[in-house]
N, C-alpha and C positions, 0 to 999 in steps of 0.2 A: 638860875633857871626858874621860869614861873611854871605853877602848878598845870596851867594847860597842858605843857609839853612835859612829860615825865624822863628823866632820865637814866638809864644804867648802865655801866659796861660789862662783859661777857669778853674779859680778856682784851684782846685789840679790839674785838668789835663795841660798838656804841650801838645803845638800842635804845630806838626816842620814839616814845607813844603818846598818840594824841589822848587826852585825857578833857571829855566831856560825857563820861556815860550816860546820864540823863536825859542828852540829846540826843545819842546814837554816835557819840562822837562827832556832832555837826560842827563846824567852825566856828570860830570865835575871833574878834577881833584880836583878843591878845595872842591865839595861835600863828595871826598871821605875822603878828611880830619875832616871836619868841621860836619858830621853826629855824625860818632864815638866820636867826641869832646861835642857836645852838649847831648849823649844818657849818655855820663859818667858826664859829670855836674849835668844832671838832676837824677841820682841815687845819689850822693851824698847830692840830696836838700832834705831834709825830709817835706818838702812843697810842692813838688810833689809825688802824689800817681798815677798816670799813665800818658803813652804816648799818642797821635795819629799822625800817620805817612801821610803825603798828597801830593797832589802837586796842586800847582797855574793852575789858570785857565784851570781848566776843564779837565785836565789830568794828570796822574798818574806820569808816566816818560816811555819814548821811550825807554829808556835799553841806550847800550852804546851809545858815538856821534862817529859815522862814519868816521869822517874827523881822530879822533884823533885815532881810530883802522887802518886805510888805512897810518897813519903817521909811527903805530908800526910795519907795515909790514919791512920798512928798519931795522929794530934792532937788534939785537942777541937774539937768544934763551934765553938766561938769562935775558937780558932789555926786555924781551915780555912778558917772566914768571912773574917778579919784577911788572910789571904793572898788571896781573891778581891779584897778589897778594897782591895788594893795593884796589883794588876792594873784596878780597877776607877777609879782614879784615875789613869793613866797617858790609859786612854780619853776620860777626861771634857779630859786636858789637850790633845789632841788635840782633840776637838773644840768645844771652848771658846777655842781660841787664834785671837786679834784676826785674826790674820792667814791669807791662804790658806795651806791645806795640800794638797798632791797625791800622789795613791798614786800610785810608779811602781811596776809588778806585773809581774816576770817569773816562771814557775816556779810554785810554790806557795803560795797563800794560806790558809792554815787551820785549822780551830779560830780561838782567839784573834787567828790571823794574818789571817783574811779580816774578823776584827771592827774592827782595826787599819787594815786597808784599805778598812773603811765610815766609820769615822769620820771621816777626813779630805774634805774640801770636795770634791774631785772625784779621779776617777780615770783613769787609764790604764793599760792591760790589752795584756798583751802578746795575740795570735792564739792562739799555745797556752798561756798559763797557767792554772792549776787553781785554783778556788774550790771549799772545800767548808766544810759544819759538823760536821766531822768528830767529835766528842762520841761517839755515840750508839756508835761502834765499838769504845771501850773503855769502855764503859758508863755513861758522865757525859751529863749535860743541860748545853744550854748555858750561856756567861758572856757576861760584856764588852760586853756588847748585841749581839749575833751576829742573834735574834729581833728587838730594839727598828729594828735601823739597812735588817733585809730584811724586815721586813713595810712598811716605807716602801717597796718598790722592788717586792715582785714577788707575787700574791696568796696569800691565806690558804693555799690548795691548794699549790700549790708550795713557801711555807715550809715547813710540814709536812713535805713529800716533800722535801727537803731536812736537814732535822732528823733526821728519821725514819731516811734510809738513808745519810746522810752522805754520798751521792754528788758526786763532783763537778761540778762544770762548769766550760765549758774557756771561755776570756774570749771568746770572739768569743760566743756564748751568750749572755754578762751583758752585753757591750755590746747585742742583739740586744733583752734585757730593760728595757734602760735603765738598766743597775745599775751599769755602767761609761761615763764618758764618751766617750773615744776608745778606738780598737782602733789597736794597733801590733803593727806587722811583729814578731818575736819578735828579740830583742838591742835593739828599738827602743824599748821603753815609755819610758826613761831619758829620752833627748835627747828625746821628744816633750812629757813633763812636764815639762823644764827650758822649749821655746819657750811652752809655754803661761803656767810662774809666769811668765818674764820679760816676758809682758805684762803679768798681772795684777801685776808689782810695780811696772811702771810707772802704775798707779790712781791714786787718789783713797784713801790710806791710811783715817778715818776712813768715809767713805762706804762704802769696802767691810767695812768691820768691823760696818758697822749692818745690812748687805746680809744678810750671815754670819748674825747675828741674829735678822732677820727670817725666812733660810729654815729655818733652824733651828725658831722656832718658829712656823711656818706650819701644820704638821702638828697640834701640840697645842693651839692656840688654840679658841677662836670668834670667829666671823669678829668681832664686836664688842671681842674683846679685840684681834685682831691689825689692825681700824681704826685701834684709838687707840696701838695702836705704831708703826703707820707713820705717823699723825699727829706723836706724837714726835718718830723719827727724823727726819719731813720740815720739821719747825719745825727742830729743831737742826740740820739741815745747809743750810739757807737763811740761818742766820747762821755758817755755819764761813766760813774761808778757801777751801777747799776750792770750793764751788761758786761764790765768786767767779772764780774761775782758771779753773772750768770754764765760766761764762758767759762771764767777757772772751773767755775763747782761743774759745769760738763766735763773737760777733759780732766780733773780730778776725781772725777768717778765719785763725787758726791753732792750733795742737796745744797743746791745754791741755800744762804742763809739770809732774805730781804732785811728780816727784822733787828739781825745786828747790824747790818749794814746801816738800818737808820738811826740807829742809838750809839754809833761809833766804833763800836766793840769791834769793827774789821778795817784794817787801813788799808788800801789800793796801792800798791803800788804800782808807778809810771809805765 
């Protein structure tokens, strides 16, 4: 793990902080590496049952660093694309990863960094931290699905006026919108996204991977296609392991157990 992306666990959950304070936590090319590197390690551990996404001291991340978009003005069309598109696959690992992800948000989210903080499964928002799309101020259109992840959350009008004036808004607001899940105390986003992954890691590992899925593409279906997904997913998880262990422990009159179930400590039977 390189020093941009810091890491720690907190039991089953993993907690990975952007690590650039000097810049506000703005990006870096090695983040754009080393995130996607560490979100696919951590799907592969079956000792992790969820994420939380953060950044060092007190702020989210500032979106892209300036110096190094002001450097990509000399480039070709194509080395300027290649570069979104390096930022543009960090996003997709985010939210494509098996597992929950959760924004913790204190400080600043923006540009890139408030895209950063839509893509993950849910969030938490400190009372004052700042959301904005910041683009339009130094005269760039948005990236990273900045448009794709808040025309899901908040209407066509306000994205615009959004886009438009890059103003921000302060998290009690987005929770307010429904764009943030919880509102925390300011110093508090932290430890409230850590009690929430450590429920969800105590889940049903595959079950919530198919969940993940489904809301995912809830938005872009028709209803006829996302029928026969949840048909799908509900055939295959009425033969997993999984929904044995959630059935027994209902009519056993006790707390389904996900977590030995993914370490082996329970066998199924037929």
């Amino acid at each position: 793990m390189t020093q941009s992306i810091l890491s720690r666990r907190e039991g089953a959950v993993l907690v990975l902080s952007l690590n650039n304070p000097a810049a506000r936590n703005a990006l870096t090319t090695e983040m754009y590496h080393a995130l996607p590197a560490a979100l696919a390690d951590a799907q592969r551990d079956p000792e992790v049952g969820a994420i939380v996404l953060t950044g060092v001291g007190g702020v989210f991340c500032a979106g892209g660093d300036l110096n190094r978009l002001a450097q990509r003005r000399a480039m070709t069309p194509p080395d300027r694309r290649a570069g979104v598109e390096v930022l543009h696959t960090m996003i997709r690992a985010i939210r494509d990863c098996t597992k929950p992800v959760i924004a913790a948000v204190e400080g600043a989210a923006a540009g890139a960094g408030l895209s950063i903080a839509l893509a993950c499964d849910l969030l938490v928002a400190a009372r004052n931290a700042s959301f904005s799309v910041a683009y339009v101020k130094v005269g760039l259109s948005p990236d990273a699905g900045a448009t794709a992840f808040l025309s899901g959350c908040v209407s066509r009008q306000l994205l615009t006026e959004l886009c438009l004036t890059g103003k921000p808004v302060a998290g009690d607001r987005m929770h307010a919108l429904g764009v943030a899940n919880r509102l925390a105390e300011p110093g508090s986003a932290l430890p409230d996204a850590l009690a929430m992954a450590q429920l969800l890691a105590a889940g049903p590992e595959r079950a919530i991977a198919r969940i993940k899925s489904l809301c995912r593409r809830a938005g872009e279906n028709t209803l006829d296609a996302q029928l026969d997904l949840e048909a799908d997913y509900m055939t295959e998880s009425l033969g997993d392991d999984e929904s044995a262990e959630g059935i027994g422990a209902f009519f056993g009159k006790r707390p389904a157990d996900y977590v030995a179930l993914r370490r082996g400590s329970i066998v199924q039977s037929s």
